[in-house]
C-alpha positions as CSV (number, residue, x, y, z in Angstrom):
1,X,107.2,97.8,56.7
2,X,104.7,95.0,56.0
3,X,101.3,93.9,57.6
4,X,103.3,91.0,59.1
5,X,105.8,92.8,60.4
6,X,104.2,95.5,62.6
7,X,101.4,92.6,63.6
8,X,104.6,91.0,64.9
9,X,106.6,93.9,66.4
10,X,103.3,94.6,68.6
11,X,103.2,91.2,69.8
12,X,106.4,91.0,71.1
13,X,107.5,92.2,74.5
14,X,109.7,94.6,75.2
15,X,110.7,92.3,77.8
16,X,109.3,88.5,78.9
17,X,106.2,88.2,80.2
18,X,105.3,85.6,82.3
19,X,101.3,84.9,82.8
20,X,99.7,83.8,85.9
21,X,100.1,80.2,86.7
22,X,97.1,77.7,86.2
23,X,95.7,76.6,88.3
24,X,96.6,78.1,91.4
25,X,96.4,77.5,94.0
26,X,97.2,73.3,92.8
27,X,95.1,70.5,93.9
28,X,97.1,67.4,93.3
29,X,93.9,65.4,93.3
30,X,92.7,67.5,89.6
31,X,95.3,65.2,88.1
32,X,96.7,68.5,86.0
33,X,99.9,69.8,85.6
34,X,100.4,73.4,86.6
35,X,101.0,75.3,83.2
36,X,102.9,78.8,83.0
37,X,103.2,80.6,79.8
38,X,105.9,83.2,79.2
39,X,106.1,85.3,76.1
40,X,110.1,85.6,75.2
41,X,111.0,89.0,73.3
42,X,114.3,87.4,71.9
43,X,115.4,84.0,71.3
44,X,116.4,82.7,74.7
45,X,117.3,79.4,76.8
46,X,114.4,79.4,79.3
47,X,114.3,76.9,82.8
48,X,112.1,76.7,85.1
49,X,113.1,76.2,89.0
50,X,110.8,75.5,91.9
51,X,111.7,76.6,95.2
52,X,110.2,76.1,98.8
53,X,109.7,78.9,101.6
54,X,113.2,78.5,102.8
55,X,114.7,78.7,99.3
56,X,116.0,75.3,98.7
57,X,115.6,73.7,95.1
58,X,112.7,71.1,94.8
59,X,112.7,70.9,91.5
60,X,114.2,72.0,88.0
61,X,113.3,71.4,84.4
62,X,115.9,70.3,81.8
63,X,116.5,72.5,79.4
64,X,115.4,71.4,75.5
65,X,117.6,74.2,74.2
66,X,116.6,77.8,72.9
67,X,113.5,78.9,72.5
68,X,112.2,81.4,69.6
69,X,110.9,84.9,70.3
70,X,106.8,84.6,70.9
71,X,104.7,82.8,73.6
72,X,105.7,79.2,75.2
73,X,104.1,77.0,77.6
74,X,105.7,74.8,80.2
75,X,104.2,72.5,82.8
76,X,104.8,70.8,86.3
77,X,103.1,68.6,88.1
78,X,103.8,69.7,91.6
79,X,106.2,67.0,92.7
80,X,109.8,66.8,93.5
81,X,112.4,66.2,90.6
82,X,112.4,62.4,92.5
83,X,108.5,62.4,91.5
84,X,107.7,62.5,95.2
85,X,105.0,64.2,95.7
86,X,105.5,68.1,98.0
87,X,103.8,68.9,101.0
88,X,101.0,71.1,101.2
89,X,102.7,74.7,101.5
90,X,104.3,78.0,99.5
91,X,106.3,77.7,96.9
92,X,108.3,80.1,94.6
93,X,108.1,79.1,90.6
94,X,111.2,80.9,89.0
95,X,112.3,81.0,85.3
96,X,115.3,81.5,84.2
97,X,116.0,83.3,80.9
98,X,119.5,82.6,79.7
99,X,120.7,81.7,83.5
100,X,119.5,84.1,85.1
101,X,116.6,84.7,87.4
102,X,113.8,87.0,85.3
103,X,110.5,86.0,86.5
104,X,108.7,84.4,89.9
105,X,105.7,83.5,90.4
106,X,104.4,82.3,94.2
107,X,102.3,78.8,93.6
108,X,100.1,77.7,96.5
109,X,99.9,73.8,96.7
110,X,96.7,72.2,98.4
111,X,94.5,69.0,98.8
């Protein structure tokens, strides 16, 4: 096995990883867009869905494809898929790893 190979093999997950959401809790006035970085350990179709506290959908990405094995980023900027902005409140950040719910992440959204 080569240098590149094992530097590899230990960089990949035995399963995704999703890292802590920035920034959190979300001040719509920062003018930022609340990133979330997952590491994949295969090559996968990821989505991201954002729910409220009584579950329904306020918004979902679109889905550029797959994505390769190793770390991603993906952004939101804490509004509705209508661009209208959410209340102040709870929500539940879930991606989806080749349709199906892997990882949540609860996302606190303030002024």
């Amino acid at each position: 096995m080569d240098r590149e190979t094992v530097a590899d093999a230990r960089a990949v997950p035995d399963e995704p990883a999703l890292q802590s959401a920035w920034p959190n809790p979300y001040q719509r006035s920062s003018g930022r867009h609340i990133a979330f970085r997952v590491t994949l350990n295969t090559v996968s179709r990821v989505e991201l869905r954002v729910y409220n506290v009584l579950g329904q959908e306020v918004y979902r990405s679109a889905v550029a494809g797959d994505l390769p094995v190793g770390e991603h980023a993906m952004t939101w900027n804490g509004r509705r898929q209508n661009n209208q902005p959410l209340a102040n409140g709870i929500y539940f950040a879930s991606l989806l790893i080749d349709g199906a719910p892997r990882l949540q992440q609860k996302i606190l959204i303030v002024d």
